[in-house]
N, C-alpha and C positions, 0 to 999 in steps of 0.2 A: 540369566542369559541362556537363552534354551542351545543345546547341544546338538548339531547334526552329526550324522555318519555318511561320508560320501561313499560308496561302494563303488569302486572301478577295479580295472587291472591294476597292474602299480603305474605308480604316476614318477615315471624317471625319464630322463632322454634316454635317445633324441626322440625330439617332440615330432614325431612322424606318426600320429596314430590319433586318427579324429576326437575320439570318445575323451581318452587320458587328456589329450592336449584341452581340450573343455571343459572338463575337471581341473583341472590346474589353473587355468583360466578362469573359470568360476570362484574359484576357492579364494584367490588374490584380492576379489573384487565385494566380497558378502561382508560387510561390516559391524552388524548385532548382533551376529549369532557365532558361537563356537564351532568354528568348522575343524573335524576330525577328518582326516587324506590318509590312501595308505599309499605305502613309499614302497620301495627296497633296500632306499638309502635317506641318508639325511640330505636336504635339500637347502640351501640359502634363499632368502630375501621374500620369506615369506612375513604375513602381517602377523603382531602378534595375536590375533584371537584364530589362527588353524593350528590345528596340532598336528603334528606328522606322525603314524603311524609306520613304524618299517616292520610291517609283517609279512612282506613277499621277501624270498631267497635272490633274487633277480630278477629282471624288467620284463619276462615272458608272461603268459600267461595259459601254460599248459595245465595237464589235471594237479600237477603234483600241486602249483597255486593256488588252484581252485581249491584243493582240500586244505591249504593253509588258510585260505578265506571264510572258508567254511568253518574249520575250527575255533576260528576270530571271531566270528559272529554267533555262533551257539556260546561262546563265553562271555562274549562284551553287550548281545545284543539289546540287552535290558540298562544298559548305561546310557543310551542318549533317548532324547526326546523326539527321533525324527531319524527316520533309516533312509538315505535318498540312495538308489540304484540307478546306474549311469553305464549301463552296459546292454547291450543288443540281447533283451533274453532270449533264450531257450530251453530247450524243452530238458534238457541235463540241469543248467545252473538253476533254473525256476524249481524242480524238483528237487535238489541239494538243499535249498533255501526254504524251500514251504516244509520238508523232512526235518532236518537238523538245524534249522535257525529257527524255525517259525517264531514269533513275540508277538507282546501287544502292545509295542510299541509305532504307532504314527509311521505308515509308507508311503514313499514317491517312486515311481516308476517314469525315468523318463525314458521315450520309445522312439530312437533314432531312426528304424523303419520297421514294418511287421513282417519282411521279410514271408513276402506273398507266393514266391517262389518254394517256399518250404516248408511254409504252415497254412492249415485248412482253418478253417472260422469255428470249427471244435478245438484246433490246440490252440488258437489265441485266445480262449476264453480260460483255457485251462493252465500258459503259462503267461497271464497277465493278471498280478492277486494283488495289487497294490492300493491302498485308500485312497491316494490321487495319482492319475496317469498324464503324463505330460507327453504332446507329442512332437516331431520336429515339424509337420504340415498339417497345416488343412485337410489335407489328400486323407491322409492314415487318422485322423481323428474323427471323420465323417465314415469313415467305414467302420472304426470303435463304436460310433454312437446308431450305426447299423444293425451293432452287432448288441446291441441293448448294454452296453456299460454306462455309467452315467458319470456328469462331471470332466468330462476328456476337457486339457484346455491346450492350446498351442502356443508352445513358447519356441521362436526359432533358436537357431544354435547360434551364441556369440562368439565375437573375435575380437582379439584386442586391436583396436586401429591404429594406438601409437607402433605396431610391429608392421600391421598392412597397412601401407598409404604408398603413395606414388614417392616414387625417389630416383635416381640417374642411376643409369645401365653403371652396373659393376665390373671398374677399370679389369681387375684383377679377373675377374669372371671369363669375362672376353676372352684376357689372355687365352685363361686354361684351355678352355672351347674352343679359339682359333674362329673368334667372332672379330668381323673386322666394322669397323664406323659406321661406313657406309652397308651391310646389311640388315636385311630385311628378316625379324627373327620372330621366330612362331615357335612358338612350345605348347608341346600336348602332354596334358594330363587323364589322361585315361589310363589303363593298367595290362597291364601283357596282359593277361588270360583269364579273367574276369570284365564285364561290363559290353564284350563283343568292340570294334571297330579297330583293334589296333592291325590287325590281319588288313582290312580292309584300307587303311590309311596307308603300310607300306606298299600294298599292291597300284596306290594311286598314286604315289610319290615317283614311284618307277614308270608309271603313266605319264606322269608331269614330268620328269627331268629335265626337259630343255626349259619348262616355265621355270623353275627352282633356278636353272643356270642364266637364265636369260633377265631375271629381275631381283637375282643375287638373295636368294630367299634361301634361308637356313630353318629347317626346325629341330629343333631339342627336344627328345625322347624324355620326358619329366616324369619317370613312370616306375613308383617303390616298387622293388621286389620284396616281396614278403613271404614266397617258400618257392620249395626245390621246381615246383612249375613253372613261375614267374621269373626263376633263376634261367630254366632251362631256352622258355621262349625270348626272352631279350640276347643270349648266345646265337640263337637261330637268326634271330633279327638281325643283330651287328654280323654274322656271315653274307647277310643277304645283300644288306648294304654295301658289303666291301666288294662282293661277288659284282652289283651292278655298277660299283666304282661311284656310290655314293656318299662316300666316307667328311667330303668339304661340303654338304649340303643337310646330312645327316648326320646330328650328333647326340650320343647318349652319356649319361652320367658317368659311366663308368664307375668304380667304388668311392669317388670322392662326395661324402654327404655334402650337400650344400643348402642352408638353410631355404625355405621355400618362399619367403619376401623377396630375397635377389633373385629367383628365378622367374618370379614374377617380371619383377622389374627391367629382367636383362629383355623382356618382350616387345613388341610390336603390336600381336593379337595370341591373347591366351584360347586354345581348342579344344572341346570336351565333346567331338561328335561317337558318343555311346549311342549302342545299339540296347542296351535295356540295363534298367538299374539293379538287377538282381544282387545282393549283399552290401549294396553302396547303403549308406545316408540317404534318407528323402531329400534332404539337401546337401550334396556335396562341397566341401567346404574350399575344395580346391580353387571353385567357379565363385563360390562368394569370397574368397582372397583376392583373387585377382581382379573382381569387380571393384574391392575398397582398394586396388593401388591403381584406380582410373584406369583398367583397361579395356578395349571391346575386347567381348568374351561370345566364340560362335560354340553354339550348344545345338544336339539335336532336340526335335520336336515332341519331346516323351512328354505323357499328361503331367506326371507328378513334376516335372520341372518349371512348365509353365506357369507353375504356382508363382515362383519370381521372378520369369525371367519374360520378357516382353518385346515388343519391338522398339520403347525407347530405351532400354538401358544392355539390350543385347541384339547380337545376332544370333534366329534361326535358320536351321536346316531341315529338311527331311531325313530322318532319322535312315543312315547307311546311303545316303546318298553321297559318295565321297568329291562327285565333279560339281556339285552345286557348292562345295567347302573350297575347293579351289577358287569357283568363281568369288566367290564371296574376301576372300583373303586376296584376291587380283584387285576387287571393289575398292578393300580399307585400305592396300595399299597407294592406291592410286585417287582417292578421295579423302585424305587425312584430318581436312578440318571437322566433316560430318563425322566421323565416329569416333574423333576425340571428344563433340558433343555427347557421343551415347557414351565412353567411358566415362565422362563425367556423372553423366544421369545414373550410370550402373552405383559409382563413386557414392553419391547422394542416396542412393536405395538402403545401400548397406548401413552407412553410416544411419538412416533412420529406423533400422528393421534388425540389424545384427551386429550393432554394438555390444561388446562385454560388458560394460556400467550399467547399460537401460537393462539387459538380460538378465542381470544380477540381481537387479531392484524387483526384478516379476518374482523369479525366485522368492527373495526376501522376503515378499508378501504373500507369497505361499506356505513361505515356513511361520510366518507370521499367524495365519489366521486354520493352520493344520490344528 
């Protein structure tokens, strides 16, 4: 039984973190082969052919990790048959790794996006060294095979669907949030201060406020903070809202995690109008979750998304167009049978394109014939 090595951050909750949460999700599902995970901690309910490695001190992934990763791999590197890397390179960890790990042992490079906004087509040649590159689209694998590498193939990112599928608004949820039956609820995943629109969204909510009050429309701010910036603008935001007296219209999570299936589910129409994908996933996994629990999902018009998203299985916008997201959310609300049609159709994409079992099985047959 050949031996893989998954390289990621550590793979601990909470599962708020694309890359990890798909590692671990992979790792569940790959059946002939020895799959090696690194932890920080020991973990339940895993199968028994993964091993769990707890070579991180904790769930981060600052430099001190990165040099316990490094350590790990310049000692064990020559122990498995198959090095798979599952983390957005750069031009530090690719140079840590080609220095102090290099082997001759069998590499995967999977490349969640090449992050175009921060590398020229000299350092992707120079931090992508792997014997096969996997990429998450079309998009970034046609610019690889641009860029004379050979071999690119695309595997999209799986999700498990017994976690995402359609299921009834969460009694309990509601509560919390001071969501009542009868409304009308929109949740945005986009990010404070990263990805552009969330400035733009609150400036057009305060536009809209009689539409919001008038068709008893709430939306939920579904938007991780992940450092002291993203802390600072969601404080900014919730003053603004209280200042405009949008506080029963406008709601954000406040410190309570809440797994991201119910939030789904607590919806109506899930919103992802980004103004550019700079550091995201080429396919953001937020918009294909909420596609597998049936719901219409309005996205802007960026190339790299149009990869899956279409006009039967979503709604587009023009990218920073915030009155055309209104209009369009006046639309689903008030035409419910038609774009329960397209969440379903979204429903069906996923389930044939971004299944965790079918993703597994590419895998498998990658480690298979490496």
């Amino acid at each position: 039984m050949k031996k893989i090595l998954l390289v990621t951050r550590p793979i601990c909750p909470p599962w708020d973190e694309a890359s990890k949460n798909f590692a671990y999700y992979l790792s569940q599902n790959i059946k002939d082969f020895e799959i090696h995970i690194l932890t920080s901690e020991t973990l339940p309910e895993f199968p028994s052919n993964v091993v769990q490695e707890s070579i991180y001190s904790s769930g981060g992934f600052e430099l001190s990790q990165k040099i316990r990763l490094i350590k790990y791999l310049r000692k064990n590197k020559d122990n498995f048959d198959i090095i798979h890397y599952l983390f957005t390179p750069t031009k530090l960890n690719s140079f840590l790794i080609k220095t102090f790990a290099k082997s001759k042992t069998k590499t995967i490079q999977t490349v969640a996006t090449l992050r175009e906004d921060l590398y020229s087509n000299d350092d992707l040649k120079k931090i992508l060294f792997a014997d096969s590159i996997i990429t998450y689209s079309n998009y970034s694998k046609r610019k690889l095979e641009n860029l004379g590498f050979g071999g690119v193939k695309t595997i999209y990112p799986g999700i498990d669907l017994n976690l995402y599928s359609p299921a009834p608004k969460d009694f309990e949820l509601m509560q919390k949030f001071g969501i009542k039956p009868d409304d009308f609820v929109i949740t945005y995943h986009g990010e404070y201060t990263r990805l552009g629109g969330t400035d733009k969204l609150i400036d057009s909510i305060i536009k809209h406020t009689e539409t919001l009050k008038d068709n008893k429309i709430k939306i939920f701010l579904s938007c991780r903070v992940k450092n002291d910036e993203d802390k600072k603008k969601k404080e900014e935001t919730a003053r603004i809202i209280k200042e405009k007296g949008l506080e029963g219209h406008v709601i954000t999570q406040e410190n309570h995690y809440t797994t991201m299936e119910k939030i789904y589910n607590l919806a109506d129409v899930v919103i992802f109008p980004v103004e550019n994908m700079k550091g995201k996933f080429d396919v953001p996994l937020v918009v294909i979750e909420a596609m597998a629990c049936g719901k219409p999902v309005i996205i802007s018009d960026l190339p790299v998304l149009k990869e899956f998203a279409n006009e039967e299985n979503s709604v587009t916008i023009e990218t920073g167009n915030m009155d055309q997201l209104f209009e369009k959310i006046l639309d689903i609300k008030e035409n419910k049978s038609k774009y329960e049609e397209i969440g379903q159709n979204a429903k069906r994409f996923v389930e044939e394109n971004f299944d965790i079992k079918k993703v597994a099985e590419k895998y498998s047959e990658i480690y298979k014939n490496l």
